[in-house]
C-alpha positions as CSV (number, residue, x, y, z in Angstrom):
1,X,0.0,0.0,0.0
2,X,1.4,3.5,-0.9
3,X,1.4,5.4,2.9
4,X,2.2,8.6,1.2
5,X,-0.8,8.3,-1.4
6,X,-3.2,7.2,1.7
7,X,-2.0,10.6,3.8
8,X,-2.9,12.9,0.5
9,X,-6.6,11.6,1.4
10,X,-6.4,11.4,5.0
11,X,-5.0,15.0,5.2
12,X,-8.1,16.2,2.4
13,X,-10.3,14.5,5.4
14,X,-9.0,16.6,7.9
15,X,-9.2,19.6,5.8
16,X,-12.7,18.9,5.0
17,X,-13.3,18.2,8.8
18,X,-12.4,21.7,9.9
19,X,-13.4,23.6,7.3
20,X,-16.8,22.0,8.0
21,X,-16.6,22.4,11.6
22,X,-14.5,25.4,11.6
23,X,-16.5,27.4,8.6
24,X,-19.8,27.3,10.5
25,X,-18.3,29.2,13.7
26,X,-15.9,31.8,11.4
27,X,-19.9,32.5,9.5
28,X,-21.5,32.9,13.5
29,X,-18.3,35.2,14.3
30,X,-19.0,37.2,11.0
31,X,-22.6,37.4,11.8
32,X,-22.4,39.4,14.5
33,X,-22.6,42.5,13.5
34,X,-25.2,41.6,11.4
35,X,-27.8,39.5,13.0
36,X,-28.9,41.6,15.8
37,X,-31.7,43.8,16.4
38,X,-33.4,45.7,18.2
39,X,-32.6,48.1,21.2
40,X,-28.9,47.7,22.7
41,X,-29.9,45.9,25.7
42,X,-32.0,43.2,23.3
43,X,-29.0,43.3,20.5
44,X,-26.4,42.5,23.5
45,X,-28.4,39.8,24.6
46,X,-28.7,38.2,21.1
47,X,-24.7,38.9,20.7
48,X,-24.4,36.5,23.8
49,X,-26.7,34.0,21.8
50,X,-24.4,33.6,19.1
51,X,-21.4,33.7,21.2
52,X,-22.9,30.6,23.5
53,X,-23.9,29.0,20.6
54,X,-20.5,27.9,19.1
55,X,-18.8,28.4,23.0
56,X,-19.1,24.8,23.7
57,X,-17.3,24.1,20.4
58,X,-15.3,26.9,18.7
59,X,-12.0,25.6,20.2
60,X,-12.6,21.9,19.4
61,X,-13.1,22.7,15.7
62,X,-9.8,24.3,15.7
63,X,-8.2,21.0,16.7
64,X,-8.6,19.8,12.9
65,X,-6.2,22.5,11.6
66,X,-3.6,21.8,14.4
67,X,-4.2,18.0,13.4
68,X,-3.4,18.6,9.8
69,X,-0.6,20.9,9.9
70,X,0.6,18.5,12.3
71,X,0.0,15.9,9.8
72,X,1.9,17.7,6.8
73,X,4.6,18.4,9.1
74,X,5.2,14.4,10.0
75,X,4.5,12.5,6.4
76,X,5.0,15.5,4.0
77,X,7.7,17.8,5.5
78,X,8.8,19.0,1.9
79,X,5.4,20.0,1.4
80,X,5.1,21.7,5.1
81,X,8.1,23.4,3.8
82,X,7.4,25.0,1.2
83,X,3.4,25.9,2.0
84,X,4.5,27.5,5.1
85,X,7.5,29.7,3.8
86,X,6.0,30.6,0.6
87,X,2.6,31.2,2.2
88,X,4.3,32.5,5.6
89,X,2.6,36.2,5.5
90,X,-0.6,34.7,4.7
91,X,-0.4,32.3,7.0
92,X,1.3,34.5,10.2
93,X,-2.1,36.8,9.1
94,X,-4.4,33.8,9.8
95,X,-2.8,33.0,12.8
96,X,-3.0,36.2,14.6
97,X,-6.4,36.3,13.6
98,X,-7.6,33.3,15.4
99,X,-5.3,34.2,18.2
100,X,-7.4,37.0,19.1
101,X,-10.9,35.5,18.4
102,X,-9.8,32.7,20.8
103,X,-8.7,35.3,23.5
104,X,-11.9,37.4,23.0
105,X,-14.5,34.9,23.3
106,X,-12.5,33.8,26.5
107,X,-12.7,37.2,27.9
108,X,-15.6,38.5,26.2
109,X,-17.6,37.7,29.4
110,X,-15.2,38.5,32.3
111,X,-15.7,42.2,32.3
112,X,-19.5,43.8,32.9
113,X,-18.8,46.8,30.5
114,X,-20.4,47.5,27.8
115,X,-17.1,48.8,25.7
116,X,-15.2,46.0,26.6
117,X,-18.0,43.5,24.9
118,X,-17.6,46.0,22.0
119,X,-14.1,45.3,21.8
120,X,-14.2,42.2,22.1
121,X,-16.6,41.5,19.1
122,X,-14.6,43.4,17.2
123,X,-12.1,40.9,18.1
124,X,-14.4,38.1,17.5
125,X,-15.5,39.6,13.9
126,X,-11.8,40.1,13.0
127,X,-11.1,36.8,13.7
128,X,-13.5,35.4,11.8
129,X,-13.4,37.4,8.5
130,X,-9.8,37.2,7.9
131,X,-9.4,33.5,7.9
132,X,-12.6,33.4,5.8
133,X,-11.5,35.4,3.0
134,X,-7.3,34.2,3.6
135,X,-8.3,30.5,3.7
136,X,-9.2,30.8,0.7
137,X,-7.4,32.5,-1.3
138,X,-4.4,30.0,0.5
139,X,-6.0,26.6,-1.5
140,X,-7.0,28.7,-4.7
141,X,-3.7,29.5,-5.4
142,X,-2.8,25.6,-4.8
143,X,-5.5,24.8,-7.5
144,X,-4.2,27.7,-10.0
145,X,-0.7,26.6,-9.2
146,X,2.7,28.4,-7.8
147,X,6.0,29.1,-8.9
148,X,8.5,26.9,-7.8
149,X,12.4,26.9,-8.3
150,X,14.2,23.6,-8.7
151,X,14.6,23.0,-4.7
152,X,10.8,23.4,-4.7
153,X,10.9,27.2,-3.2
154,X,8.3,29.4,-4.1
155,X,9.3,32.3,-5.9
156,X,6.5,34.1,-6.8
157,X,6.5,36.9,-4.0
158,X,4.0,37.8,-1.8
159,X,1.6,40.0,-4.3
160,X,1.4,37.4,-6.5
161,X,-0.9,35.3,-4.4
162,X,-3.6,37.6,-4.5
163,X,-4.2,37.1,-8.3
164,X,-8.1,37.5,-9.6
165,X,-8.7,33.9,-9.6
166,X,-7.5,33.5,-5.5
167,X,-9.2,36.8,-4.6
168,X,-12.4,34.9,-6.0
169,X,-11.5,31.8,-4.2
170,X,-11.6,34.1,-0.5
171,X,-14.9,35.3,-1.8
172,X,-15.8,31.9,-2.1
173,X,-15.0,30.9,1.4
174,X,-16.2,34.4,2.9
175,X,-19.9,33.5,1.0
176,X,-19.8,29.8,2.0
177,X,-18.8,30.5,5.7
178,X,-21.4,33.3,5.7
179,X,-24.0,30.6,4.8
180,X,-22.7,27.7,6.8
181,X,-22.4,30.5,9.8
182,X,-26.6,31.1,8.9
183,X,-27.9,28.2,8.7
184,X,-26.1,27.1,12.1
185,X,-27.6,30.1,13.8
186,X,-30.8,28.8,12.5
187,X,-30.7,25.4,13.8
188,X,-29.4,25.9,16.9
189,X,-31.8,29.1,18.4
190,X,-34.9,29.9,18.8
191,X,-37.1,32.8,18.4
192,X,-36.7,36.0,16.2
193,X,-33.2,35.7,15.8
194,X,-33.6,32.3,14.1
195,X,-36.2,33.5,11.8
196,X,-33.7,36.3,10.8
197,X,-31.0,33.6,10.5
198,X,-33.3,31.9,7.9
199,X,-33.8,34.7,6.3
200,X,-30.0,35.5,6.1
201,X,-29.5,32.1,5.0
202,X,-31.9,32.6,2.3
203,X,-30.1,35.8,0.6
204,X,-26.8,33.7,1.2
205,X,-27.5,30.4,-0.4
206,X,-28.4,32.6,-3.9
207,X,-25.2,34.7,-3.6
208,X,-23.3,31.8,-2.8
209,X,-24.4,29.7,-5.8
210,X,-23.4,32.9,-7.8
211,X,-19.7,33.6,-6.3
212,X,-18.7,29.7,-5.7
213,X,-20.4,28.7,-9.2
214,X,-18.4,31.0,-10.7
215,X,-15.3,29.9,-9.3
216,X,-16.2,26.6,-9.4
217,X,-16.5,26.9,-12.9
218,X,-13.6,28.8,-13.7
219,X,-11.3,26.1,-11.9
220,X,-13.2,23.4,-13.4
221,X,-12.5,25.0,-17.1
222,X,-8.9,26.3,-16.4
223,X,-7.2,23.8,-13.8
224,X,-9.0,20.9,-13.2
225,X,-9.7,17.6,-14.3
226,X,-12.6,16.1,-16.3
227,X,-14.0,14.0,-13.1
228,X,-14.2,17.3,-10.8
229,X,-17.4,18.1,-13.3
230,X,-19.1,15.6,-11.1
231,X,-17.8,17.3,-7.8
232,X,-19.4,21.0,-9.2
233,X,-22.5,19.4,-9.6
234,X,-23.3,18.2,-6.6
235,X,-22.0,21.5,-4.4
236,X,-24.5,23.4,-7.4
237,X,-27.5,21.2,-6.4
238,X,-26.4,20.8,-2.8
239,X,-26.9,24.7,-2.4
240,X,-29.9,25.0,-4.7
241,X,-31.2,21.9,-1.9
242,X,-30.1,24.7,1.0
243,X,-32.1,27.1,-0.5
244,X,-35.2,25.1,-0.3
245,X,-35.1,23.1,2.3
246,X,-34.2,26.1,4.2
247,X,-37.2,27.9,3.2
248,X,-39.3,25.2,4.4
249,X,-37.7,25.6,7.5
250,X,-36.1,22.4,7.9
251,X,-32.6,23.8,9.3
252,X,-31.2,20.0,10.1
253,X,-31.0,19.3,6.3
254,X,-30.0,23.0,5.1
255,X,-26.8,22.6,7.6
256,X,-26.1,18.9,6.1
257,X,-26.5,20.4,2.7
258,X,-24.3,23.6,3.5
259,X,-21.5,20.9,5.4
260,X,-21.9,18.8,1.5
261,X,-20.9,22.0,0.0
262,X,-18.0,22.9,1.7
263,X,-17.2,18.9,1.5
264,X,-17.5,19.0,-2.5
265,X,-15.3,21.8,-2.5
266,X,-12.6,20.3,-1.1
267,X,-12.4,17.6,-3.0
268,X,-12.3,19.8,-6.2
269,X,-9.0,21.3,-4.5
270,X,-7.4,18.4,-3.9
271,X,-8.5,16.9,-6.6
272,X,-7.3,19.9,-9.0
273,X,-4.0,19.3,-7.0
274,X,-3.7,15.5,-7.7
275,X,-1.0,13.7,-8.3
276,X,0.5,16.7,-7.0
277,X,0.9,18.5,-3.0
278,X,1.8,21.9,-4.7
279,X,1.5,22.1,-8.6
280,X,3.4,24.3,-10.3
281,X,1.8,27.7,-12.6
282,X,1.6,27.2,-16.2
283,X,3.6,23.6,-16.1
284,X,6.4,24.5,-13.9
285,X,8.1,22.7,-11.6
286,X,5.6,21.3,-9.0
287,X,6.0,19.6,-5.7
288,X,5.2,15.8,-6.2
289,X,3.3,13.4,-3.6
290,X,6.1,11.6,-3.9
291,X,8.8,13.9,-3.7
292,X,7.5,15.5,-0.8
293,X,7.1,12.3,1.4
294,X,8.6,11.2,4.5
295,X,10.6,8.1,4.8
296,X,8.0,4.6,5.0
297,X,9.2,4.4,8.4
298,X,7.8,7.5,9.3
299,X,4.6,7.1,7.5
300,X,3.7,4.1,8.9
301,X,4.4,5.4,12.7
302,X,2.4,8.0,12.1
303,X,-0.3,5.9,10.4
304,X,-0.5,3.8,13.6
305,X,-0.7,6.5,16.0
306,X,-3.2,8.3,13.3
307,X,-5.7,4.4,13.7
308,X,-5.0,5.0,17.8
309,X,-5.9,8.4,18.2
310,X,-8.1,9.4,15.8
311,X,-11.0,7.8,16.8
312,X,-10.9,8.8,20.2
313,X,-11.1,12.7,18.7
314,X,-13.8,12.0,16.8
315,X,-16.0,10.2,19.9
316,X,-15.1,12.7,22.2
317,X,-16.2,15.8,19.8
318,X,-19.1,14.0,19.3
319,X,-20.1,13.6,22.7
320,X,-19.5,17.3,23.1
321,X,-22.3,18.4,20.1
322,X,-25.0,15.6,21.9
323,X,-24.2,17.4,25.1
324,X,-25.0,21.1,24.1
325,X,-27.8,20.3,21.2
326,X,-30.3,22.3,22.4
327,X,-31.4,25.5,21.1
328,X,-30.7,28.6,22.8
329,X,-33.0,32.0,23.4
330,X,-32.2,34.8,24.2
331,X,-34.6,34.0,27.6
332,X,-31.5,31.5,28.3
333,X,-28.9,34.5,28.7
334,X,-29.0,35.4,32.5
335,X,-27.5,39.4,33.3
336,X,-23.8,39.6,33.1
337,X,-21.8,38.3,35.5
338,X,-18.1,40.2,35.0
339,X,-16.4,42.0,37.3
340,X,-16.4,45.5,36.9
341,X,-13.3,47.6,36.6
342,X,-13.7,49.0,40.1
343,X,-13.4,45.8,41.6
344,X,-10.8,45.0,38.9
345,X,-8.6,48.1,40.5
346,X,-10.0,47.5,44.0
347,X,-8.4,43.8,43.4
348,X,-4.9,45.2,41.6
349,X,-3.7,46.8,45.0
């Protein structure tokens, strides 16, 4: 059995797991701006909806990423290599971003003051956009193809990565996120915020058939192979199905539909990327499977540990959306709790 060729999948898979999980809580932190109404006591309290809704989960999703860098790193370090330096501003940009969504919805609720929530959701929205729209830009230039020398070192400087076509891919992920984030909000509340989150989701859906169609299509025609038609296809009539079955208010099977979207469109990266980790623009040099795996030993430690381990993930962030699958009101949120920044002082000396 070819390890190396198994990992390509299994890394897609983890990909596709936290873009799934992970896209759904960058389109609630997007949202929030957007969602509430009302006076500024009401909109507050439907903030804190929204916030509690992905609490349980937000940092959980984020083990997927962490799990497939780790990943490249062990059974493709050529690969890990070359993504990471050639993507490293990018990348850095990403990372600060979710650095301070994590530390704002941590401390979001320590502090009874109405500025500091501002702040923080600031945080939260900053967080959330920027790895929406950098995410993917990041795997549409891996579709399109970057310039490589002979030591596989990308070359084609930092500007070049926002090309047309990538720009479109982040508007891709900004529009699919948005929708994923919607139709989450909608299954998982109650009340007139989830009516507006249907009718956010609504708008969405048609915008996103628009924006990912069209890049869809333009990969499909310019970079990617024949099979990949069948891969379009299904994210087309998987969002036309979130569209509908949305409007009939059945949220369960608009958020499968939305998850079989963002699924579909992974596979038409990585399939577009196939037999290749990095492909190189306009028939360059590109960064083989082959030539950017690890020794067999390696691969088949890390497989091992991967069959151990793996499972136990999956069961235990399972266990974690059973637990809080309830929907949530804003009659759930009880009056802040914080400390205040007089006590904050009076505590300081």
């Amino acid at each position: 059995m070819d390890l190396a060729l198994v990992w390509f999948f299994l890394i897609a898979a983890l990909w596709t797991a936290y873009l799934v999980l992970e896209g759904f809580d960058f389109g609630v932190g997007m949202l929030m701006s957007l969602l509430p109404r009302g006076d500024a006591a009401h909109r507050e309290k439907e903030r804190r909806v929204l916030v509690n809704s992905i609490g349980p989960v937000w940092d959980g999703n984020e083990v997927w990423l962490i799990t497939a860098g780790a990943a490249t790193f062990a059974v493709f370090p050529e690969w890990y290599a070359t993504l990471f330096s050639g993507f490293y501003l990018p990348l850095l940009a990403i990372l600060v971003a979710l650095i301070v969504r994590g530390v704002a919805f941590e401390y979001r609720g320590k502090i009874a003051d109405a500025a500091w929530a501002r702040r923080c959701d600031i945080a939260i929205q900053f967080g959330s956009w920027v790895p929406a729209i950098l995410w993917g830009v990041m795997f549409a230039n891996l579709v399109r193809g970057v310039q490589l020398d002979e030591s596989y070192q990308y070359v084609g400087g930092f500007w070049a990565l926002f090309n047309p076509f990538a720009l479109l891919g982040g508007l891709t992920t900004l529009v699919l996120f948005l929708l994923h984030g919607a139709v989450f909000v909608a299954l998982k509340t109650d009340g007139e915020i989830r009516a507006r989150a249907r009718r956010f989701a609504g708008v969405l859906s048609v915008e996103a058939l628009v924006v990912a169609g069209g890049w869809a299509v333009w990969a499909q025609v310019a970079y990617s192979p024949a099979w990949t038609w069948v891969v379009v296809a299904v994210a087309a009539l998987a969002l036309v199905g979130v569209f509908l079955t949305n409007r009939a208010g059945r949220e369960g099977y608009a958020f499968t539909l939305s998850a079989l979207t963002i699924v579909a469109s992974v596979v038409l990266i990585f399939g577009s990327m196939f037999p290749d980790v990095m492909p190189g623009l306009d028939g360059g040099t590109s960064l083989s499977i082959a030539a950017a795996a690890s020794t067999p030993y390696t691969l088949t430690v890390v497989t091992w540990v991967a069959v151990v381990l793996t499972p136990l993930v999956i069961l235990y962030q399972a266990w974690t959306y059973w637990v809080f699958r309830r929907r949530l009101t804003v009659g759930h949120i009880p009056a802040p709790g914080g400390l205040t920044w007089k006590k904050i002082k009076e505590s300081a000396f």
